[in-house]
C-alpha positions, 0 to 999 in steps of 0.5 A: 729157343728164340733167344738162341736162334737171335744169338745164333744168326749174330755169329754170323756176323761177329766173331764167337766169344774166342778169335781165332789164330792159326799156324799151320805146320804144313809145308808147301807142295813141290811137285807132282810127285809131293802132291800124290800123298800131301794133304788136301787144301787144309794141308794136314799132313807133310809129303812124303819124302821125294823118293818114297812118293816117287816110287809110290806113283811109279807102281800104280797104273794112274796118279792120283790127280788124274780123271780116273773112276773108281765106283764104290758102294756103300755097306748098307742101303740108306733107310729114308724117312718120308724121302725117297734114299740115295743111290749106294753107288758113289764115284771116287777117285785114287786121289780122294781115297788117299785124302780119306785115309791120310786124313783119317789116320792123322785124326786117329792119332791125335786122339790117341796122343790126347789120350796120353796127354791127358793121363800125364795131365798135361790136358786137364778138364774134360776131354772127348775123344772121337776116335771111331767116328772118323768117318763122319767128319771126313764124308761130311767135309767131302760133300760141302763147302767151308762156306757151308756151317757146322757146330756140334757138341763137345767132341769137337777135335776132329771137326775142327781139323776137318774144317782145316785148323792145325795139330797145334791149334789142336793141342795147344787149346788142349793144354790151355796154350795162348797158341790155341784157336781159343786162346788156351781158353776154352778147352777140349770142349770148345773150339772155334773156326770162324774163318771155316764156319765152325762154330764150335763145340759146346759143353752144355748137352743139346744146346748148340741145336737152337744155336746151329738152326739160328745159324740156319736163319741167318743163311736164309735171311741172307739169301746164301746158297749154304746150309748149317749142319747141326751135330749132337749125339744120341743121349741129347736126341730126347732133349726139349730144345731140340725139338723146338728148334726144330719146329721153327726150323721146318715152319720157316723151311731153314737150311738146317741139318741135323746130325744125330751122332748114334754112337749107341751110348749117351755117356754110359747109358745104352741107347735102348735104355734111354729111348723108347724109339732109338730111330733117331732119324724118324724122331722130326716126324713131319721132317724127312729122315735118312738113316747112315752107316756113319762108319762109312765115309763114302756112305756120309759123304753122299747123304750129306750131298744129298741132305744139302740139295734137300735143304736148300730147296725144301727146308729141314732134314735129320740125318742119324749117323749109325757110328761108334766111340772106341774110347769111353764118354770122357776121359774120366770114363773108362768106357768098358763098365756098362759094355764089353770089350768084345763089343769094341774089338768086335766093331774094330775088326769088322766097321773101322772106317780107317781099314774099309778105306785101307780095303779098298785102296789095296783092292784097287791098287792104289798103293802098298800095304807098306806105303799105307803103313809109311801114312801112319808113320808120318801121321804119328811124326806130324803129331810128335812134333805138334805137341813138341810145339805146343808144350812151348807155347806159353799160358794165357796172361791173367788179364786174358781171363777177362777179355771176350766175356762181353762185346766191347762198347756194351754192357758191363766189363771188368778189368784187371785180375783184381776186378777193381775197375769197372766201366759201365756202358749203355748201347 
């Protein structure tokens, strides 16, 4: 756990094993008008035509970059642990409503298309999909900065456009395409964002913990005004490390935020068969805890704000996000075995976070059930034509394949595909 917590603190100053390199499909903003439905700084999605997006603002009493309120509440209280909960009342604006669903609607699709991609066997390997727990990196990306870190597990999609990557980033490192962000060579399990912070996803379960309060140290080493948040799921949640981690992390008072993504089933087994305390949140102990409706992106959002004021100031916090996977553990996984498919049809019918939001923009006026469904269109367009791209993107060249094992200039390095030739270099 030392070890991890040394390594974890360098990331910050050296780049993780895979460069990153972005292409961002998006186009500029042109107008009032574009801006009204154009993806937020990180630029996901395109506008709208002019047309449509004019009429869009014309039949709304505001525009969605004006000063107007809305005041939601969240779907359930907050349950803290040894920490007095936030409020549930939470302001918003049309604008960022919009943003929630636009962005939402675009992450679903994506995991949809890798879904097919991966049964035409276009993406080999492991594939995790996060659809159904849209919500959690929405609210959490809403409440902090890029300077902030995240690093999670290996249901990393998601995550990593959240922090502002691009669809053929995405798919290209699905299908091991050079215009991947790693590369083409890490995979669906491990993405990286270094200019945002995100540290990736990680394939062995439970280890990126130690790592991500390693990246909590260097912070407060630093003396910067950020904190990291570490993500795992609820079958790592009784892993030793864990709990290590942890233990350092409250004796030194890092800025760290654990994440426990309770999606109720650790790969096929049930919660309740695994934990003999499933209040994952209570599980620090002598670490304040908060459990959320990780369904909700607005209930997120304001205990993310909340955990990272905590942090800064006082050390350690565990939030336990109460979500749900629509798709199995893995695509290997047909996710219906060991639960029924009332339950999932059942969670979409009554906890979707893309229709809460959908809900609510309706319910304020904000705009038509047909412009909403234009969103998902367009979602789907952008996605199209990201794969189209990323199928052009070639293969990794052989050598590449030995690139990024060590830092140069330390250690032993081979080079070449045959491995002929060694060099050998003391620090």
């Amino acid at each position: 756990t030392l070890l991890s917590f040394v390594l974890s603190a360098a990331l910050l100053q050296h780049p993780p094993l895979h460069q990153t390199y972005r292409f961002d499909l998006s186009i500029g903003h042109k107008t009032a008008d574009d801006m009204a439905l154009a993806r937020r700084s990180s630029n996901l999605l395109k506008p709208l035509s002019t047309a449509s997006s004019s009429s869009f603002l014309n039949r709304r009493p505001f525009s969605t970059d004006d000063s107007t309120t809305i005041t939601v509440e969240t779907s359930v209280p907050f349950t803290g642990h040894n920490c007095e909960p936030p409020s549930r009342s939470i302001d918003t604006t049309p604008k960022e409503l919009m943003t929630f669903f636009t962005d939402m609607a675009l992450m679903r699709r994506m995991e949809i298309a890798a879904d097919s991609l991966y049964k035409s066997k276009l993406i080999r390997g492991f594939c995790h999909l996060y659809d159904g727990q849209e919500a959690v990196s929405i609210g959490m990306e809403a409440a902090i900065t890029k300077k902030d870190c995240i690093i999670t597990a290996y249901r990393d999609h998601c995550i990593f456009l959240g922090r502002g990557g691009t669809l053929l980033e995405s798919f290209s490192e699905l299908m091991g395409r050079q215009a991947g962000c790693s590369r083409g060579k890490g995979g669906s399990m491990h993405f990286y964002k270094k200019d945002a912070c995100f540290f990736g996803g990680h394939g062995i379960v439970g280890a990126q913990v130690p790592l991500g309060c390693g990246l909590a140290f260097a912070q407060k080493y630093r003396k910067e005004d950020h904190v990291t948040f570490t993500m795992y799921g609820d079958g790592a949640a009784n892993q030793g490390q864990l709990f290590e981690a942890l233990n350092m992390a409250a004796l030194w008072d890092l800025p760290a935020i654990l994440v426990c993504e309770n999606n109720h089933y650790g790969m096929g087994t049930a919660e309740w068969r695994a934990a003999k305390s499933p209040a994952y949140y209570k599980r620090g102990d002598y670490v304040p805890g908060l459990k959320v409706d990780g369904m909700d992106a607005f209930a997120v959002k304001q205990a993310c704000k909340f955990a990272k004021e905590h942090a800064l100031k006082n050390g350690p916090i565990i939030l336990e996000m109460d979500t749900y996977r629509y798709h199995g553990h893995s695509m290997s996984d047909p996710g219906s075995t060991y639960r029924t498919r009332d339950e999932i049809s059942g969670v979409r019918q009554e906890r979707d976070p893309i229709e809460r939001i959908r809900k609510l923009i309706l319910a304020h006026d904000i705009a038509t059930e047909k412009e909403l469904k234009d969103i998902e269109k367009l979602a789907r367009k952008e996605v199209d034509e990201a794969i189209a791209k990323a199928k052009e993107s070639p293969m990794p060249d052989d050598p590449e394949l030995f690139t990024n094992v060590y830092r140069k200039g330390f250690g032993v390095e081979s080079f070449g595909t045959d491995r002929k030739e060694v060099r050998a270099t003391l620090p």
